[in-house]
N, C-alpha and C positions, 0 to 999 in steps of 0.2 A: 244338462248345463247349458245356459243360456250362451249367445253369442257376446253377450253385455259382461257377464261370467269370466268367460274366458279372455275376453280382452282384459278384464281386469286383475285377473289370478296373473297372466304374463307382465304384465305394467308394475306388478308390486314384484314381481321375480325381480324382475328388471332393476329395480328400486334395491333391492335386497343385495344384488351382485354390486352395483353401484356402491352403496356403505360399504360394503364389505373390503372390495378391490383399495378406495378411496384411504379406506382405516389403515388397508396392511401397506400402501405405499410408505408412507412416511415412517411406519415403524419399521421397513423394511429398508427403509437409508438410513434409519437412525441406526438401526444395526449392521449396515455396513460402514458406515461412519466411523464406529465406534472400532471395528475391525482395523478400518486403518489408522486409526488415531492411536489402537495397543499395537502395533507395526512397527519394531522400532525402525527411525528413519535415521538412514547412514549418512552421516553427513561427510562431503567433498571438501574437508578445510583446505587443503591447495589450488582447488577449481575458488573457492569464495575469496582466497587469498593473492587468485588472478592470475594463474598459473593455468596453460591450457594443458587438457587434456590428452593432446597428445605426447605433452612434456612431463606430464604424472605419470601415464602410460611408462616412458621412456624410462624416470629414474628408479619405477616401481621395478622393473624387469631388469634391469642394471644391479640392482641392490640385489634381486636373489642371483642373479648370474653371479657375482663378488662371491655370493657367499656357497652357491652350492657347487657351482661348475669354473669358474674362473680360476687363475693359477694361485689366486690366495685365500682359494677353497678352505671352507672345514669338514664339507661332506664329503666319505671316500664309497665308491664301490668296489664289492666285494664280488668276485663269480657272476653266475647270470641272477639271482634274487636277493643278494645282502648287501646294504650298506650303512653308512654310521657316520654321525656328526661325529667330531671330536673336539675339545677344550686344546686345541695344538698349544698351547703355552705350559699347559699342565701335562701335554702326552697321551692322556685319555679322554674315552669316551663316558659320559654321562646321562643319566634319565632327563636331570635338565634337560640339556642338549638335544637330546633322542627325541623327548616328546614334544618339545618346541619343532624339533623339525616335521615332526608331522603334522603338527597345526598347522605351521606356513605351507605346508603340503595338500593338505584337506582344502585350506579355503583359494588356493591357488588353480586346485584341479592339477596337480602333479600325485596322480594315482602311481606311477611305478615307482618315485621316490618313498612315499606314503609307505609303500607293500615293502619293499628292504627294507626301511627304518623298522617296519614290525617285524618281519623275520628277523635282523640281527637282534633287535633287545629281547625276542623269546629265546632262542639259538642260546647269546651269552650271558644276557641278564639275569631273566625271569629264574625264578625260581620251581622247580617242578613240582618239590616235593619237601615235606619236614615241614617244623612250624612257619618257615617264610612263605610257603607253597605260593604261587601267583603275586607274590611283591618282586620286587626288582633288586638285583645288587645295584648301586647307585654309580659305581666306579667301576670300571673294567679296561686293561690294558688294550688299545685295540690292536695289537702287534701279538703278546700273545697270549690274548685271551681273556689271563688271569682277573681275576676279579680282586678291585684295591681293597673294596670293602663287601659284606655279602649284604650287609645292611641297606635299607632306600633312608631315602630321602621322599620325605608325604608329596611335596609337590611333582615330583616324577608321576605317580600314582595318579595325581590330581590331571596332570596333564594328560598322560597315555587313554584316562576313562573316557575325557573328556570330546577328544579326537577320534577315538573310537567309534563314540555313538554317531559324532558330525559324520566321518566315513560311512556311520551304517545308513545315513539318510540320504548322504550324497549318490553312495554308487551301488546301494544294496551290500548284501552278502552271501552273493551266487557270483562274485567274479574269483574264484579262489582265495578269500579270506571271509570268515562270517567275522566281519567288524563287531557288530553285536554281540556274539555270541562270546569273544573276546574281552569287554570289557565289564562283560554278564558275571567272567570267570573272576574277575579282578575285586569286584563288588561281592560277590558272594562270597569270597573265601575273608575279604577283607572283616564282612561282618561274622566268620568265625571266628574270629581270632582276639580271643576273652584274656590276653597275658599268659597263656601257656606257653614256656619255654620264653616269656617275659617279652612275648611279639605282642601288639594289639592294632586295634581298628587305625586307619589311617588318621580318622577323627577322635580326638577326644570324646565319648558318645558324652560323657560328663558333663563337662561344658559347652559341645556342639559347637569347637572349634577345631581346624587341621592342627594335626602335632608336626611338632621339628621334625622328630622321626618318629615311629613307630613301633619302639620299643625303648624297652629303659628307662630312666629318666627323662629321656626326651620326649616321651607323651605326655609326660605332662609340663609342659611349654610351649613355646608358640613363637613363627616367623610370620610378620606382616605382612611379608609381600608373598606369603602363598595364602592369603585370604583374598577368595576370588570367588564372592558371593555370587556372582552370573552363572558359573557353572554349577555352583548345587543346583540352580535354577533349573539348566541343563538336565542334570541326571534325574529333576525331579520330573522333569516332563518326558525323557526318552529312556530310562534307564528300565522302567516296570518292573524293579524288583522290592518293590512293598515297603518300600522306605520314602516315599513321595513328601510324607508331612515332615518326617526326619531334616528332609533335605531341606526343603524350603527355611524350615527352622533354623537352618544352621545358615542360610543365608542371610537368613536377619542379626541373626549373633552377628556374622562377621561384620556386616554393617555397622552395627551401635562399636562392633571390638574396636574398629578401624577408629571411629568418633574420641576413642578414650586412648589411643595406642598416638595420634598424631600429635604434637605439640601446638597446644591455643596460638600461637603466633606466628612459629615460624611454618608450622605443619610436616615439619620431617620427625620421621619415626626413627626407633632404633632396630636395628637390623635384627636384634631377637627380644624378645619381650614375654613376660605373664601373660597369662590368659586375662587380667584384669588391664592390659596393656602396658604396664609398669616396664622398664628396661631390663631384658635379664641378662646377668654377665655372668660369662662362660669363662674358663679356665684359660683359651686363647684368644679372648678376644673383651675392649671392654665394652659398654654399650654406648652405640652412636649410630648417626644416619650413613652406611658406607652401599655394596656393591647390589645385595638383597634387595634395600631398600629402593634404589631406583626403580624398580618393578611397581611400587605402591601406585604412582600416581597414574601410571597407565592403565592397573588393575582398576581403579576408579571411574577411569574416564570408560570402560568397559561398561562396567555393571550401569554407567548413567544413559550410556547410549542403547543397551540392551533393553535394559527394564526401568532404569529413572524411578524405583519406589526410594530413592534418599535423598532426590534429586539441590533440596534446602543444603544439605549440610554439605553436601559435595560439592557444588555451587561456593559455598563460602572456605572449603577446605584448598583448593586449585588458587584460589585468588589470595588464600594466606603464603601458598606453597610459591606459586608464578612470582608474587610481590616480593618475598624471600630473597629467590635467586637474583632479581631484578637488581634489589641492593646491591648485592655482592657485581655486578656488572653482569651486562644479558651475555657479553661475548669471553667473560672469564673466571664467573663461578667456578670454585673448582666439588671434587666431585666425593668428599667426606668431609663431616660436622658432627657438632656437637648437638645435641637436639634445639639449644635454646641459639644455635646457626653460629656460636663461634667454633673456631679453628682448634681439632684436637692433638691433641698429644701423642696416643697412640693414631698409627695410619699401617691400616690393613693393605699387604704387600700385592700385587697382580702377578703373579707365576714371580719373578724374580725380582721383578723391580718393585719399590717400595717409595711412592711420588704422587703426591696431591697434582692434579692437573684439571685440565674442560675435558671431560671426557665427551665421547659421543654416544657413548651410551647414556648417561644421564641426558644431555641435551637432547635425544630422541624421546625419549619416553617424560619428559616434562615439557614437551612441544603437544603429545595426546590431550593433558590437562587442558588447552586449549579448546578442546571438545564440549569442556562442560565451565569453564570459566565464560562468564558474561561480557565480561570486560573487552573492546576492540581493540583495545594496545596488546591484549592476552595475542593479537596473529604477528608479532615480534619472535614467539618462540616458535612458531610455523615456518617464518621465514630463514630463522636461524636450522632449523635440522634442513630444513631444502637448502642451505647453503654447505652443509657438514658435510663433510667427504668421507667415506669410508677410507682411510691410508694412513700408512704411518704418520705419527709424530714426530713433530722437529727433533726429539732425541730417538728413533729411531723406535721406538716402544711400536706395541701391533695386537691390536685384538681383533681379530674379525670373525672371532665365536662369542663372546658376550656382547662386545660393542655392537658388532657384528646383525647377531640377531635382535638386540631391543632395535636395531637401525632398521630392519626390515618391519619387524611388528609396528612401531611407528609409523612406517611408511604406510602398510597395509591400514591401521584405522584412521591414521588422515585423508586418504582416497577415499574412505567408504569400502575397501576390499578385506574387511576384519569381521565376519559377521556371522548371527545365528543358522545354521543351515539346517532346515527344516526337511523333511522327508521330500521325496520326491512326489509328485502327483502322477498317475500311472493312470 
């Protein structure tokens, strides 16, 4: 080989690494691009709303102090590993309850709070054995013991799998609990359970929507504010138990359910409803937007911020919802309607008392819809939950378990501290 050759064989290498390097840069930012474009981005509405940082910080950390450690606690410890939200108005504890506080647990990085909440709902919940095996009683006296009801409630179920998986990517499952292995159990047993002994899947597998409850006639019905299409999302990316399409699927259901369940104008739902979204009345109750339903608009402004595949309809749902209560006045909405937003007849009681008011539970969680409403007058209800107080009412009334928690869940996704917790990188 000549020296003309060889100069020329390296000149064309040369040439060859050149296109090569040149080609893969740009596909290689268009594919990082694109990574962080599917990243959902947490947005700060109290930092954009002008509120510093260290005064988000302050009321964030204030509002769980209120609710898990401060004298007008609802979370109690037990011995050195148990402890338990309770509904104090009603005397017990709940799956609600329980599993909400593991969420606020999970994404707060309160791992010893986290590990009680699961020890006490397996200890007095969970079920061991028989056709409930790995569902949860939903009621339990926390004083002594007794279980109100042996029955769940789907969204307890919904919640605890949920926080489970977040826990198993936050902190593994070698710290003495496999998170994982946990919610493995909840899931697999859930898809046994074909109506024998008249129990079934948490989901309607039929219509690939969550049931009221899970058994009885209550599978085959449906509460709005536990359609929380982000988490199937969830279980379909971290769960690996071969139900991946299933899930996704039913996150699309609940999406279109939510579309046909909310009212065209005012956008309030009824607290129980068809699987076709139609209102469904119950023997106690008739249908209307009451204490369930405050959850919807938060559940919304979730799935938008997380994954935004509805993001059209959500967009115009928030702005039918926000302009609703607007009407009604931003500082004295009160906190149950009729779907088409007049004043109803029957008014569902709070432990004893039985009183339309502003609650601040609603006000918290129609402050999230600001997340995903476009509108800039939409940071009126931002301002208004930053102004709400967690403390009695002028008659003296006091929730600081339901008001309580949507006040902290609020808080957490208007900071941006509400979010997908992805595995650790090791």
């Amino acid at each position: 080989m000549t020296v003309y050759q060889i100069i020329t064989n390296e000149y064309l290498v040369r040439v060859r690494l050149f296109i090569i390097v040149f080609t893969l840069i740009p596909a290689f930012a268009i594919s990082q691009n694109k990574k962080k474009a599917d990243k959902p981005q947490y947005r700060n509405l109290f930092k954009e709303a002008g509120y510093s940082q260290i005064d988000i910080d302050k009321k964030l950390t204030k509002a769980y102090y209120d609710i898990f450690e401060g004298p007008n606690k609802v979370y109690f410890e037990e011995g050195d590993s148990l402890g338990y939200v309770s509904d104090v108005k009603n005397k017990d504890a709940r799956t609600e309850g329980m599993s909400y506080g593991m969420m606020a647990a999970v994404q707060l990085n309160k791992k010893e709070v986290f590990d009680r909440l699961w020890r006490w709902s397996v200890k007095y919940m969970q079920h061991q054995d028989g056709s409930r095996e790995a569902y949860f009683a939903w009621s339990v006296n926390p004083q002594t013991k007794k279980q109100n009801s042996p029955g769940s409630a789907s969204d307890g179920e919904l919640y605890y799998i949920t926080s489970l998986l977040f826990a198993s990517n936050k902190w593994g499952n070698d710290t003495g609990i496999n998170y994982y292995k946990e919610a493995r159990r909840i899931l697999d047993a859930m898809w046994k359970k074909d109506g024998t002994g008249n129990i079934y899947n948490i989901i309607n597998t039929e219509h690939k929507q969550i049931s009221f409850v899970p058994e009885g006639g209550g599978y085959n019905w449906t509460d709005p504010s536990y359609h929380v299409p982000a988490f199937y999302e969830i279980w379909a990316l971290y769960a690996k138990d071969g139900h991946e399409q299933f899930y996704k699927e039913c996150a699309d259901v609940s999406r279109n359910f939510l579309h046909k369940a909310c009212h065209p104008v005012t956008g309030l739902n009824s607290d129980y409803t068809e699987f076709n979204g139609e209102p469904h009345p119950t023997p106690w109750m008739p249908p209307g937007f009451r204490y369930d339903s405050w959850r919807v608009p938060m559940n919304i402004a979730m799935d938008y911020t997380w994954y935004g595949k509805d993001k059209k309809w959500q967009e115009d749902y928030t702005e039918r919802f926000q302009n609703f209560l607007r009407s009604k006045g931003l500082d004295t909405y009160q906190d149950q309607f009729n779907l088409d937003g007049s004043t109803p007849d029957f008014i569902l009681q709070a432990g004893s008392v039985k009183k339309l008011r502003h609650s601040i539970g609603l006000v918290a969680t129609a402050a999230t819809a600001s997340l995903v409403n476009k509108d800039k007058a939409s940071m009126d209800f931002v301002h208004a939950v930053w102004n709400a107080k967690l403390e009695p009412y002028e008659d003296g009334y006091f929730d600081p378990y339901y008001d309580g928690l949507m006040y902290l869940f609020s808080l957490m996704h208007l900071s941006g501290k509400y979010q997908i917790i992805v595995p650790e990188i090791k």
